[in-house]
N, C-alpha and C positions, 0 to 999 in steps of 0.2 A: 789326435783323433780319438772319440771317445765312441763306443758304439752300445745303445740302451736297449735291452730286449724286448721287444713289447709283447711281443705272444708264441706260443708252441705248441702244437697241435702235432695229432698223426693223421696223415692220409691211408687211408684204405684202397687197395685195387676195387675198380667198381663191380668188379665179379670175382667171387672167390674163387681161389685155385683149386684145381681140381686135385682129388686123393691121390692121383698117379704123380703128381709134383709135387707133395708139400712134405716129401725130406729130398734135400739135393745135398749128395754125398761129393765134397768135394776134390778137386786132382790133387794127384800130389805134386805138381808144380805151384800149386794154391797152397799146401800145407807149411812148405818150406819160408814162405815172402816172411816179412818182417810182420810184424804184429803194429798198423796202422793203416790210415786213410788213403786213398786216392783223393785229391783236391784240385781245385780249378775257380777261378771265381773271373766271369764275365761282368765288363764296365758297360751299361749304357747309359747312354744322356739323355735329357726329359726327353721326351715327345706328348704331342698333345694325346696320343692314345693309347698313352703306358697307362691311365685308372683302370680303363675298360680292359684291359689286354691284364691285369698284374689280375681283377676280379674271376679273368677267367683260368688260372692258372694253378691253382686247387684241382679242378673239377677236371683239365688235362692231364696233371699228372696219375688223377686216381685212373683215367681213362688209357694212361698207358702201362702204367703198373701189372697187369695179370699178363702182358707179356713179360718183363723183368721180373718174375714171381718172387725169385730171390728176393733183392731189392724189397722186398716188403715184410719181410721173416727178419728171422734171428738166429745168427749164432750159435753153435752147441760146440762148446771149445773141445769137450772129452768125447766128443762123436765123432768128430772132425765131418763136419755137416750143417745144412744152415736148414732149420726149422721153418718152413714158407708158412707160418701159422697167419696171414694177412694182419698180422699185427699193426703193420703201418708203416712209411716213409716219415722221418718226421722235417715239419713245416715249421720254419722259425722267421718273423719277422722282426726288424730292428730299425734303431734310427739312428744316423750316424750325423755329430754336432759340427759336420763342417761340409763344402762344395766338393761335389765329383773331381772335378779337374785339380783340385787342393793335394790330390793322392796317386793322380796319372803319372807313369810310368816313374818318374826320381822324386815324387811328391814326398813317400813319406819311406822311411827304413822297411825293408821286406817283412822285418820280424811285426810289427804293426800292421801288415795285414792279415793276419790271424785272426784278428778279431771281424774279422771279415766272416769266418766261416762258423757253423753251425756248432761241431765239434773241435776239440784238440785233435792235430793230426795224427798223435798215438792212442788216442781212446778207440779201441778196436778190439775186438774180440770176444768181449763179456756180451752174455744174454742179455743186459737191458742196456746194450748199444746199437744204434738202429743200423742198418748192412746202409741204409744211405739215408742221409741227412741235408737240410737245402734251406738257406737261409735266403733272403730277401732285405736287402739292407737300402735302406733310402735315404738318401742325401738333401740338405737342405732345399738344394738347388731343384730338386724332384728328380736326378736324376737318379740309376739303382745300379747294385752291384749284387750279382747272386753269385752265393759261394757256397759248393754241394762238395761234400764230406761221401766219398762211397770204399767200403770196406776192402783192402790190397788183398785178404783172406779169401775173397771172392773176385775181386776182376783187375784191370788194370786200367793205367791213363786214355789207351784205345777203346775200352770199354766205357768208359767216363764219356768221350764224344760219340759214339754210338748212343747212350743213352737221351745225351744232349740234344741230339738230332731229332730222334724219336717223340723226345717232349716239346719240342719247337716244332714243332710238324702238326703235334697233335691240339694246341694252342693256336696256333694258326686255322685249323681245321683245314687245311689245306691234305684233299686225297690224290690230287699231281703227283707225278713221277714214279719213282720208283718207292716201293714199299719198303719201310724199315722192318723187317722182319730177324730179333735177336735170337740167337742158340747158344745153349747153354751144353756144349757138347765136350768141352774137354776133359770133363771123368772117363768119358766113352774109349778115349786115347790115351789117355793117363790116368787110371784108376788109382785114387787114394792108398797109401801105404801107411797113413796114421806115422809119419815121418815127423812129425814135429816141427813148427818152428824155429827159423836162425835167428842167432841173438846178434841184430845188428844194433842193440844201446838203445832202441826206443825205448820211451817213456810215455805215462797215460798224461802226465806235465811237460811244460814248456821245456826244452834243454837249452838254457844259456850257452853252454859253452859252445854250441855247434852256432853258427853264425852265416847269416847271408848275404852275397854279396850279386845283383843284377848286373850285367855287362849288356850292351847296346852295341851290337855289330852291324852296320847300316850299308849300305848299298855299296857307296865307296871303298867304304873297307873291306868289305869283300870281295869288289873286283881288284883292288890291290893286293890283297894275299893271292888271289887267283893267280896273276902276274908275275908273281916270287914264284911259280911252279908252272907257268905254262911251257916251259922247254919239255914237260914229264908227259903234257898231254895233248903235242903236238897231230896225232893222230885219232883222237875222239872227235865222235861230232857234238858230243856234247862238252861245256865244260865239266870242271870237279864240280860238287854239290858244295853247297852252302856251310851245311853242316859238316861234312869233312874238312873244310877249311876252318871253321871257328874249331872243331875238337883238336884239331892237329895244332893251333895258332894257342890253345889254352894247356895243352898237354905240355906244350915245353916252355911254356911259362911257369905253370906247377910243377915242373921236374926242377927249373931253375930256382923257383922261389925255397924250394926242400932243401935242395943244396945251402942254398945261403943259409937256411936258419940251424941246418945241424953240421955244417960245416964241412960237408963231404959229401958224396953221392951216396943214395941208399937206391936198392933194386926196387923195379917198380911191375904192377900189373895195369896193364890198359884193356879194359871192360867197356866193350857197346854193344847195345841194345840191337834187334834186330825183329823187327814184327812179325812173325807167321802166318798169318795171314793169307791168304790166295799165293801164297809159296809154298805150299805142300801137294803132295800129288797121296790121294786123293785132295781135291785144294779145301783148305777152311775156308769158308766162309766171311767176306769183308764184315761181315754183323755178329761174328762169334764173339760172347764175350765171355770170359778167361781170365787167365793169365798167362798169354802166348806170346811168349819175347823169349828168344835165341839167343847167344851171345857170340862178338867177336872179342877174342884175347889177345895178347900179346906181351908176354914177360922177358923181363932183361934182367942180366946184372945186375949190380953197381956201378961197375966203372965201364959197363955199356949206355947207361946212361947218359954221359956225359957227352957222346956225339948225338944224341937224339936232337936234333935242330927242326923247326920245323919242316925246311924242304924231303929231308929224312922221315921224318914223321907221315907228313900226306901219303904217301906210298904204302907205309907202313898199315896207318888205320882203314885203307880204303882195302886192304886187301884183307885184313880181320873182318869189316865188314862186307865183305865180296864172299869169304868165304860162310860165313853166318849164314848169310842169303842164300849158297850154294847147297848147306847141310839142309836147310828147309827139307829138300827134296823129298830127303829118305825118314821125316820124322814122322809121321804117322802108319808108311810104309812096313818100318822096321821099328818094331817095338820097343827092342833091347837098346837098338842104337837112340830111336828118339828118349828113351828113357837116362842113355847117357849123355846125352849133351843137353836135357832140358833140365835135369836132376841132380845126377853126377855130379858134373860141372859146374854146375850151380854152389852145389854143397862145397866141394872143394876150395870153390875161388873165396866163399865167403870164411873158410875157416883158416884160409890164407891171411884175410884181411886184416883176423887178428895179430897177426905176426908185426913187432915191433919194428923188423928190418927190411919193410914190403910195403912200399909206398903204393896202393890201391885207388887207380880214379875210376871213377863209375859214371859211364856216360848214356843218356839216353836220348833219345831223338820225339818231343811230342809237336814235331814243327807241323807235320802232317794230319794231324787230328780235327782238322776242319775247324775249332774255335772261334774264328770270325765268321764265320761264314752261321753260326747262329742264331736265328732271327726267330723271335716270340711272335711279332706281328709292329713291333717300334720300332723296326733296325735292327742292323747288326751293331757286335759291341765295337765302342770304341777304344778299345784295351782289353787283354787278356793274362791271368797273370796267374803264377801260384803262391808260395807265401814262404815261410823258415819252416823248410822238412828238419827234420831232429835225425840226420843221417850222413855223417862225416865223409867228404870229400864225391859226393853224387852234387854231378852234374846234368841238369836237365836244359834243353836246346830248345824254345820256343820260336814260334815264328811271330811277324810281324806283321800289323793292318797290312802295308802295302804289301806285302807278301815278296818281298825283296832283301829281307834285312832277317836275323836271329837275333834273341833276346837273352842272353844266357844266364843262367839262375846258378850261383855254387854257392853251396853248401858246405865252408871248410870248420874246421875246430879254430874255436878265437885265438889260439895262439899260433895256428898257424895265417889268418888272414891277414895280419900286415907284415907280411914277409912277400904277401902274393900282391898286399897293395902297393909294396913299396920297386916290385917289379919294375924296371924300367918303358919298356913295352906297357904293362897293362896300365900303369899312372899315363901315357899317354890317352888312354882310353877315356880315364874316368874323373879326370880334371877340367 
């Protein structure tokens, strides 16, 4: 797959932001994230009124832009704050030498679709890097994949489909339903501490050694792991979730594949994501966009390790993220405390990470972010994907068209992935 640029432009919000927003001083749950993108890239297929629909899509984004004021600014690394000077969104279109479906879902290596997106997913930070970027790539076939680049220093993958929404909405001209109305409120909660970024090994280049590997969990396979644990949840009316059962079913497969390549159990930390979201009392807002993710933990041994089996596992992550959910309560409430577990926490697990004897998985949940379900005015996509993040051992949980099945994206270091390919379990997956 080859991908040709053909043009770059910036979009302008179509009204300048007002004096009262054009410095946004950023949280300090934003100061500490990695120094990179937020990415995403939606697949559609022709339609006969993708010309007309792709013509008007300039002229919606600048028309949604003075609400995302950010998004249109710049960066000021040493201010820790983003300069809303309307600089511009920048617009990239490209031409890609081969058919849509040539690249759908095992078409081509993860790490090839990078070239999908506008930016590297570590080019972030510097003044003349745009806070969000949006490529438009067209396939022979006429069909297109848009793949937008938006700054992790400012929001997150929830704040990515909020935006989506907003520009799909506004392209459609469609004024039905409920209004996407964005806030930009989490300095107000977590006021900046000029705390610095963590050094999780990004690079503004590609990183080879970090390597990706997509897993396909479909319908079946999920009500089969269901099965291996229904005796645990004889008394819900609902089953386990989706995503509990893929993190639990990859957890101990990565604890096993570790074992085998260094010959003994090492101690591990298990890290998931938890949204904020309409879980806080005062509640945030489902349109807040941020960087509002919680975490559930769970650290062992070494040679507690070694019974962590799946059915042991289920229990385990469902109650790190039960209790995630449960601290929500008091985060905005109590200062100190949401300052310790959105911050604290944060810092510590990541300085953990570095530790040679501390096997670190990172798991995040973007199954819920609405992705399909965004429609310019041609359809929804037919595939949704992200691409090789440059971040050792983060695993991301997408969801599926049918909305039955998870897609899971890991992210290991190359010498540790065919230790994980050679798994017994996971080569049934991926053969």
């Amino acid at each position: 797959m080859k991908v040709k640029i053909l043009s770059r432009k910036l979009i302008k919000p179509c009204t300048p932001t007002p004096e009262t927003r054009q410095r946004y001083k950023i949280a300090s749950i934003d100061e500490i994230n990695p120094t990179m993108n937020v990415v995403g890239i939606l697949y559609y297929p022709f339609n006969d009124k993708m010309e007309h629909v792709l013509n008007k899509m300039e002229e919606s984004l600048a028309q949604v832009l003075p609400q995302f004021y950010p998004f249109a600014g710049r960066y000021i690394k040493k201010a820790y704050s983003v300069d809303c000077n309307d600089e511009g969104a920048e617009y990239v279109e490209a031409q890609v030498d081969c058919e849509l479906l040539d690249i759908i879902g095992s078409g081509v290596e993860p790490g090839e679709l990078n070239d999908l997106l506008p930016l590297e997913v570590g080019a972030a930070d510097l003044f003349t890097d745009p806070v969000l970027s949006i490529q438009i790539n067209k396939f022979k076939c006429g069909g297109i994949a848009i793949g937008t680049c938006i700054s992790h220093r400012i929001v997150d993958a929830c704040s990515l489909g909020i935006f989506l929404s907003a520009w799909t909405k506004a392209t459609r001209g469609d004024s039905t339903g409920e209004p996407i109305i964005p806030n930009f409120d989490s300095p107000f909660y977590f006021p900046g501490r000029n705390l610095g970024e963590l050094d999780f090994g990004t690079t503004r280049t590609r990183d080879s050694t970090i390597v990706t590997k997509r897993i396909l969990f479909g319908k079946k396979m999920i009500a089969n792991l269901r099965d291996r644990v229904s005796h645990l949840y004889v008394k819900r009316e609902r089953p386990p979730s989706r995503v509990l059962m893929v993190t639990s079913f990859l957890t101990e497969a990565l604890l096993r594949s570790d074992r085998a390549k260094l010959g003994k159990p090492r101690a591990c930390l298990i890290h998931v994501a938890a949204n904020i979201r309409e879980r806080t009392i005062p509640p945030l807002s489902k349109y807040s966009c941020g960087n509002l993710v919680s975490m559930g933990l769970e650290e062992y041994a070494a040679e507690e390790t070694k019974s962590l089996d799946f059915e042991r596992l289920v229990p385990i992550v469902d109650s790190a993220t039960r209790k995630a959910v449960a601290e929500c309560t008091n985060l905005l409430s109590d200062g100190e405390f949401g300052y310790k577990v959105m911050v604290d926490e944060y810092i510590d697990i990541c300085e953990k990470s570095n530790d040679d004897n501390l096997n670190c998985l990172w798991f995040t949940d973007w199954s819920k972010f609405g992705y399909y379900e965004k429609d310019f005015g041609f359809g929804t996509p037919i595939w949704t994907s992200i691409v090789n993040i440059p971040v050792k051992n983060l695993i991301i949980l997408m969801n599926t068209k049918e909305d039955d099945g998870i897609e899971a994206w890991l992210h290991l270091h190359e010498e540790d992935m065919p230790y994980f390919e050679q798994d017994e379990e996971i080569k049934k997956l991926i053969t």
